[in-house]
C-alpha positions in Angstrom: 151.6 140.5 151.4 148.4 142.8 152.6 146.4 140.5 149.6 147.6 137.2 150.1 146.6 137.3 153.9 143.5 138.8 153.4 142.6 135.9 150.7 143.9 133.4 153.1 141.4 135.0 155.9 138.8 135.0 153.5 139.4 131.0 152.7 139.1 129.9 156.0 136.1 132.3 156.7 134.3 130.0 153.8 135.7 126.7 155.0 134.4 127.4 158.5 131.2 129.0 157.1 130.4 125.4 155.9 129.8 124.2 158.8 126.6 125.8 159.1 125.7 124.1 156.0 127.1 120.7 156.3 129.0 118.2 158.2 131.9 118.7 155.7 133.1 122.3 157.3 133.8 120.3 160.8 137.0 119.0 158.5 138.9 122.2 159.7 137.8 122.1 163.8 139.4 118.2 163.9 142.5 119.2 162.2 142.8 122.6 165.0 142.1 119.6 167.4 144.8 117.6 166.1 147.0 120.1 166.0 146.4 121.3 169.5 147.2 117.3 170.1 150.1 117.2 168.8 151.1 120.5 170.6 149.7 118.6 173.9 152.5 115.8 173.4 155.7 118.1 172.2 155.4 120.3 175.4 154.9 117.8 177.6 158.2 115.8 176.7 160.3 118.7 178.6 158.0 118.1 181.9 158.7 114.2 181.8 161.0 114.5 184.9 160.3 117.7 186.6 160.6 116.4 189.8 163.7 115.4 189.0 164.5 118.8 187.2 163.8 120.3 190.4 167.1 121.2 192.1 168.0 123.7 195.3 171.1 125.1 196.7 171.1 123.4 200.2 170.8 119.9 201.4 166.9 118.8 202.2 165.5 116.0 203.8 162.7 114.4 201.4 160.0 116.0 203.2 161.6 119.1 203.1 162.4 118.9 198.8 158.7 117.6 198.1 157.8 120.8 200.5 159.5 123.2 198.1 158.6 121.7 195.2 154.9 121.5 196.0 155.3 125.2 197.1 157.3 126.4 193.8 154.6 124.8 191.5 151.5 125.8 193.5 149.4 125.3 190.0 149.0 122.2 188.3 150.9 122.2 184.4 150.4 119.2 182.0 147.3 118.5 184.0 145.6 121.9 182.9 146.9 121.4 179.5 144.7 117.6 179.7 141.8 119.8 180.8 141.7 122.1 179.0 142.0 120.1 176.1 138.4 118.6 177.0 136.9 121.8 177.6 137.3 122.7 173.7 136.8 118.8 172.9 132.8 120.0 174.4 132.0 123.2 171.6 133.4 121.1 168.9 131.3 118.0 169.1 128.1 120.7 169.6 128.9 122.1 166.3 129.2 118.6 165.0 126.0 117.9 165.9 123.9 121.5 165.0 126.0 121.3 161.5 123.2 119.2 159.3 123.8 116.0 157.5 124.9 116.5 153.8 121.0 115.4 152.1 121.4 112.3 150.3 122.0 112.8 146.6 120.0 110.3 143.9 120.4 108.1 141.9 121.8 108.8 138.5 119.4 107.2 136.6 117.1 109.5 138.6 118.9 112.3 138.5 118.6 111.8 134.5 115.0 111.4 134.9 114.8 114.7 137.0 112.8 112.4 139.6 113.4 110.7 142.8 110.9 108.2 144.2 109.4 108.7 147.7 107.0 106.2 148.8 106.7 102.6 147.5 104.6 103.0 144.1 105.1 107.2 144.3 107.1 109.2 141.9 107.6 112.9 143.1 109.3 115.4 140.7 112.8 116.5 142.3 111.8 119.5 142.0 109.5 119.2 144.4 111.7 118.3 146.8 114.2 120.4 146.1 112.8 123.1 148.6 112.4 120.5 151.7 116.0 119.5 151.4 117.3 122.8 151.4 115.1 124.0 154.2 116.0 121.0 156.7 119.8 121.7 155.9 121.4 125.0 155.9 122.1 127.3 158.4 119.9 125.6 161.1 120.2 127.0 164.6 123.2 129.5 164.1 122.9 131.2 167.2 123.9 128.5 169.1 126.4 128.1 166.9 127.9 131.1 167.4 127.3 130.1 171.4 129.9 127.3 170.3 132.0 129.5 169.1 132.3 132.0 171.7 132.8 129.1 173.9 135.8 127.9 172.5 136.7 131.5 172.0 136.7 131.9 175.9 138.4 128.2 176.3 141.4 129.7 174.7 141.7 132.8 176.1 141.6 131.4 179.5 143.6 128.9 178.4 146.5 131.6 177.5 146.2 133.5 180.9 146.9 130.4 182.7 150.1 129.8 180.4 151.8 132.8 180.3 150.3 134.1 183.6 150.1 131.6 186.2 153.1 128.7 184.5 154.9 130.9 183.4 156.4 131.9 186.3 156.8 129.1 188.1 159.5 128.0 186.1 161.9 130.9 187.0 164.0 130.4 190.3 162.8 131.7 193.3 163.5 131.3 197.3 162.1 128.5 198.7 159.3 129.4 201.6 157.7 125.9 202.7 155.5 127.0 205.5 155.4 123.7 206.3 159.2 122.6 206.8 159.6 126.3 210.0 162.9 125.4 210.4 164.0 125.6 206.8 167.3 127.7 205.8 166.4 130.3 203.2 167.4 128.6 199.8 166.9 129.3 196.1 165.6 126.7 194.0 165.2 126.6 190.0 164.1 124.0 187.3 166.4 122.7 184.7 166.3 122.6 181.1 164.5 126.3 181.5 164.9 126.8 177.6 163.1 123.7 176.8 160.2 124.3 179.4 159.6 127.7 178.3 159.8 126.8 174.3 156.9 124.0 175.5 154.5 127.0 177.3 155.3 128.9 173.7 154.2 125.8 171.5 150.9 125.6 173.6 150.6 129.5 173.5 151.4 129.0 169.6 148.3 126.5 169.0 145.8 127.7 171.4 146.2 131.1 169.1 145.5 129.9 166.0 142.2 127.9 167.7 141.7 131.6 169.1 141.7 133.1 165.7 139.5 130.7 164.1 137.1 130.7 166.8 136.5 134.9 166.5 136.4 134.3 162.6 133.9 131.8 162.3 131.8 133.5 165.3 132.4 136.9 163.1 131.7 135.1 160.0 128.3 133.4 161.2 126.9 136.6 162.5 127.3 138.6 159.1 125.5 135.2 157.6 123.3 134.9 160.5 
């Protein structure tokens, strides 16, 4: 058990190692991104109708329900989710962009040749070029690729306090105090369908994990390199 997972953390040590080298390693940030998409839209289908979900144990007026409720969930949900979901759109499309371009392979005739033609009427050995194209490509500003890293490292982290911190709790039942509504009896409110809202906050914990682990291990990974 020990072996396998240490081979599979050593696999996707390489695969995100390549994106220093080449725009082929960004293969494995899109899929985290899907994923963390497709974890966007299966907890939010629980939140659809949480004003509706929203339920007390007295009769309020309107003004006195939207009170409560705006009091119960003092901080934002799916909207948080939305942002942060930008936030680690911004270190991805930076590596994109330090990761070089994949050099342009020749032709086979040329390759067969073992030359590549330069300008119009020159003829330059391939192995002459050899050295340029490997200089221009790998490995080129790692630093700030690690400065990605970190960054989405500290997305996702903040990310999780907000989850199981600050949502979290909103979703368990609590007395209604709406400063705004004084004459208010005391009542308890609570949110329905607590199972499903709380398996949502766990997919989204679930995701934002793995883009946690993969974020330390490439940041770990480009500093041995580095």
């Amino acid at each position: 058990m020990m072996a396998a997972s240490l081979a599979g953390l050593v696999r996707l040590a390489s695969v995100l190692l390549s994106t220093l080298s080449s725009h082929k390693g960004m293969g494995l940030w899109y899929g985290l991104l899907g994923l963390r998409f497709v974890g966007l839209l299966m907890a939010g289908r629980p939140w659809s109708q949480d004003e509706s979900d929203f339920v007390c144990n007295a009769t309020l007026s309107p003004y006195c329900s939207a009170a409560c409720f705006e009091a119960h969930f003092a901080f934002p949900m799916d909207a948080a989710w939305d942002f942060s979901y930008l936030l680690a759109l911004l270190p991805v499309a930076c590596l994109y962009f330090l990761s070089p371009a994949s050099p342009e392979a020749p032709s086979p005739d040329n390759q067969a040749l073992g030359l590549v033609r330069g300008h119009p009427g020159d003829i330059v050995s391939q192995e002459a070029v050899q050295p340029t194209i490997q200089a221009s490509g790998p490995r080129r500003r790692p630093w700030l690729a690690v400065a990605c890293g970190l960054s989405l490292a500290v997305v996702e982290v903040t990310f999780l306090t907000v989850v199981f911190r600050l949502q979290l709790p909103q979703i368990r039942p609590r007395i209604c105090l709406a400063s705004r509504c004084p004459s208010l009896p005391v009542v308890n409110c609570l949110v329905r369908n607590m199972a499903q809202k709380v398996t949502s906050l766990a997919i989204l914990g679930l995701v934002s994990s793995i883009n946690l682990m993969a974020a330390l291990v490439f940041v770990g990974v480009a500093c041995l390199s580095g």
